[in-house]
C-alpha positions in Angstrom: -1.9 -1.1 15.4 -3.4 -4.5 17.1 -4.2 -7.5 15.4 -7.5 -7.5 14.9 -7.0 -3.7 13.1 -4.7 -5.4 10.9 -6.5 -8.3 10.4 -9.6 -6.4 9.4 -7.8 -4.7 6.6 -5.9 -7.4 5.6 -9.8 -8.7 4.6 -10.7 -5.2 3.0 -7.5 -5.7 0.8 -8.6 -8.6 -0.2 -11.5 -7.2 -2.2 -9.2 -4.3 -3.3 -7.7 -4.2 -7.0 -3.9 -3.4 -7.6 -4.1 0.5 -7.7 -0.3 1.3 -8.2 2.5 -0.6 -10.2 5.9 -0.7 -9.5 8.2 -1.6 -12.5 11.7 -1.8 -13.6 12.8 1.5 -12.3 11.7 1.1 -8.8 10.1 3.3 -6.6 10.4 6.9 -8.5 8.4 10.2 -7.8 5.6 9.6 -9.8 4.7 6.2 -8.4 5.2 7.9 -4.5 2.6 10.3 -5.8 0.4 7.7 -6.7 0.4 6.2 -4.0 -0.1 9.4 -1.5 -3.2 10.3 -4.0 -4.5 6.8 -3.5 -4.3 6.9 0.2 -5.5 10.2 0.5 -8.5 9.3 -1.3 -9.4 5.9 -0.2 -6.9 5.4 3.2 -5.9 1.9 1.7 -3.8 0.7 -1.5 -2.6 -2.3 -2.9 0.4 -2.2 -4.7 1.7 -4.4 -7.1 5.5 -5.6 -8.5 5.8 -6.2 -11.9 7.5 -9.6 -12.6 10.7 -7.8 -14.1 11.4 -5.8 -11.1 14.5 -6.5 -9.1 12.4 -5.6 -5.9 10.9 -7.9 -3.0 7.6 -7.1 -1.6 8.6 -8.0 1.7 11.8 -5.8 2.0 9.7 -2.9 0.0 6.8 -2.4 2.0 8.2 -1.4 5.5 11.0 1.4 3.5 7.4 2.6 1.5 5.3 3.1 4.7 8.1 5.1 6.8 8.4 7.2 3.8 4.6 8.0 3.7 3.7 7.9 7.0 1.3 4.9 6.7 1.2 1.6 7.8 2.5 -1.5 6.4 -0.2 -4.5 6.5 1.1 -7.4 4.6 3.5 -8.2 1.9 2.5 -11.4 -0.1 4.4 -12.5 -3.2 4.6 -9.5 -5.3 1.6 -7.5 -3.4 1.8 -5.2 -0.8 -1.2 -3.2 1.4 -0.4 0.0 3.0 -3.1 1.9 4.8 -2.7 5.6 6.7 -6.0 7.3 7.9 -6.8 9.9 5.9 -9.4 12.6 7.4 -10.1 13.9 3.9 -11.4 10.5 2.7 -15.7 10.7 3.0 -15.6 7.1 3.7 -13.6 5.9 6.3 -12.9 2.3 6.4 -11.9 1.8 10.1 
């Protein structure tokens, strides 16, 4: 993905509310699934740590993408944007 492609939905995210949660247990089944519903539906989530997780954004987002096949976009603080094309979604945002 180039630059401007990532920079583009790096500006979508930024309109985007935190769709999934990630808590004290981690990254379990349930929250995967979340997150494959989300993208499947609108290509691009936001994810969000909970303050008493023992997880970092930045080292989370690149193990979350390989295992779903998506992209990783950016990693601030205790948010992360993953986006995979989705060719069920109506509205395609690239």
């Amino acid at each position: 993905m180039d630059s401007k492609t990532r920079a583009k939905l790096r500006s979508i995210a930024n309109t985007l509310q935190t769709e999934v949660l990630v808590g004290q247990s981690g990254i379990t089944d349930n929250v995967l699934e979340q997150i494959k519903m989300n993208l499947v539906a609108h290509e691009i989530v936001k994810i969000g740590l909970l303050n008493n997780s023992d997880l970092k954004a930045k080292e989370l987002i690149n193990e979350l993408a390989e295992s779903l096949g998506a992209e990783p976009i950016q990693a601030i603080g205790n948010k992360m944007v993953i986006y995979k094309y989705s060719p069920k979604c109506k509205n395609h945002i690239l």
